[in-house]
matplotlib code that plots the C-alpha trace (Angstrom):
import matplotlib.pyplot as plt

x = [29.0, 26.7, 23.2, 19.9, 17.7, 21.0, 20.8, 16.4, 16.2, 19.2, 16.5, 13.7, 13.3, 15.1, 17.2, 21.2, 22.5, 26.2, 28.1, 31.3, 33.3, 35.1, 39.0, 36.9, 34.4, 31.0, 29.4, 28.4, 25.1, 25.0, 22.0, 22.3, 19.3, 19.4, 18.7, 22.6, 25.1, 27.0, 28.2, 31.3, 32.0, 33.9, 31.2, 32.8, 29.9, 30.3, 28.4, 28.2, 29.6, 28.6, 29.1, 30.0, 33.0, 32.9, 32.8, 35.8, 37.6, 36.2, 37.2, 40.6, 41.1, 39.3, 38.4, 35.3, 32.0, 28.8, 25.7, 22.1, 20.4, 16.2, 13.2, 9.6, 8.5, 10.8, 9.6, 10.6, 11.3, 7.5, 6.4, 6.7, 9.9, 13.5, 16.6, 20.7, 23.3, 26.7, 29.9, 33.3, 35.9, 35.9, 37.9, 36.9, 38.3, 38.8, 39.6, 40.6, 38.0, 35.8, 35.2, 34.4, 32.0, 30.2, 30.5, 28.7, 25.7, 25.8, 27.5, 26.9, 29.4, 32.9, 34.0, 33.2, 33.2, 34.5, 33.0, 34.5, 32.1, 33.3, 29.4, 26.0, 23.5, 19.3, 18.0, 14.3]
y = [2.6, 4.9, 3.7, 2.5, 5.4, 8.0, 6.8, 6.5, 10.3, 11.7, 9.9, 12.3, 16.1, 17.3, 19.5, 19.6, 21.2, 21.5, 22.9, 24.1, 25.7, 28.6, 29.6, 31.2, 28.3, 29.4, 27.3, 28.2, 26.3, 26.3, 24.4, 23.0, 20.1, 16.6, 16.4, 17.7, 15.3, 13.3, 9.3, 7.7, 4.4, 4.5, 6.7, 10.3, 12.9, 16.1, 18.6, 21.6, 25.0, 28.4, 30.7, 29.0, 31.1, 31.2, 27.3, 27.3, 29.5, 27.2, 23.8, 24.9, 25.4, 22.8, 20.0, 18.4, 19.2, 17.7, 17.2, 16.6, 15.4, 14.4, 13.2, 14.2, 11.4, 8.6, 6.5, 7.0, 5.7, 6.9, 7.5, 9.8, 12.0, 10.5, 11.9, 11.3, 12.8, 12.3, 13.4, 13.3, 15.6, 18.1, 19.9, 22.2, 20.9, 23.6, 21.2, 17.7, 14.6, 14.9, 18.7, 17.7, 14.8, 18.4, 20.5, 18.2, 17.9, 21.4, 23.6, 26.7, 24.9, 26.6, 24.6, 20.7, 20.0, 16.1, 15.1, 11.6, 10.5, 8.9, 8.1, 7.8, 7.8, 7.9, 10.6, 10.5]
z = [-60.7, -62.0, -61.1, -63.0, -61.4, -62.9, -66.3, -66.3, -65.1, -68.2, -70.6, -69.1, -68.5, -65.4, -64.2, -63.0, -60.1, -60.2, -57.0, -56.0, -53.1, -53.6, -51.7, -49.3, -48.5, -50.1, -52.2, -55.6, -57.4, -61.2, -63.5, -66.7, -68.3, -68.1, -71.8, -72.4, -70.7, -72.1, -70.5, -71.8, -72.1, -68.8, -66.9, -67.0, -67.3, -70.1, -69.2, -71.8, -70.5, -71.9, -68.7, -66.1, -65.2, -61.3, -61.3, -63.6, -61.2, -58.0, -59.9, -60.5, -57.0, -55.5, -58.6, -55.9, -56.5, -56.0, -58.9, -58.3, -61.4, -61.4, -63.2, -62.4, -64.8, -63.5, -60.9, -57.3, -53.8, -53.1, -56.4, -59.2, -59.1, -58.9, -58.6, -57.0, -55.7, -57.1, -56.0, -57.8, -59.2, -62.4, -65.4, -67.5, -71.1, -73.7, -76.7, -77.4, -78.1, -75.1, -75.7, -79.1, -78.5, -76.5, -79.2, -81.9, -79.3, -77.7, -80.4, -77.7, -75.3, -75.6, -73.1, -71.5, -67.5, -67.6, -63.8, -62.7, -60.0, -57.5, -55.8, -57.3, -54.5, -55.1, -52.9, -54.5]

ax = plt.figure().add_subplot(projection="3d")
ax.plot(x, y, z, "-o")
ax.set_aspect("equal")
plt.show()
């Protein structure tokens, strides 16, 4: 599901944006780097968390949440610069084998956001 353009921009330098909605309905934007997530065999992104706390508490409330992920060096619909917009749902893992799979790449991550996308669309 996850597309060719998604897996040539996490080879490349780029940025994440990760949103969530909170009870109240306003959306919260947090970035990490392309350089740290993690496929699985069966497509589920880890993405390292430090901080992250307000999209912890917006996750366990509402699991959606929407990721933008890019390349300035990846070849685009009009040129340089690629990127997509996935949506999918999110937990925040503590421990077990996914956290750890984090932890050996990010040893700063105390915790693992496990996003199951649900679409992978190019935007750029």
């Amino acid at each position: 599901m996850l597309s060719e353009i998604f897996y040539e921009c996490i080879k490349h330098d780029g940025i994440v944006a990760i949103a969530s909605c909170s009870k109240d309905g306003q959306a919260h934007v947090i970035n990490t780097w392309n350089k740290y997530l993690i496929v699985t065999d069966d497509e589920k992104i880890l993405i390292p968390a430090f901080g992250m706390r307000k999209t912890e508490t917006n996750v366990a409330f509402n699991p959606h949440i929407e990721i933008t992920i890019g390349s300035h060096e990846v070849q685009g619909k009009m040129g340089l610069g690629a990127g997509c917009l996935l949506t999918g749902t999110a937990i925040f893992q503590r421990e077990g084998d996914l956290f750890e799979t984090m932890h050996k790449k990010c040893s700063f991550a105390n915790r693992v956001i496990v996003f199951s996308p649900d679409t992978c669309k190019q935007t750029i």
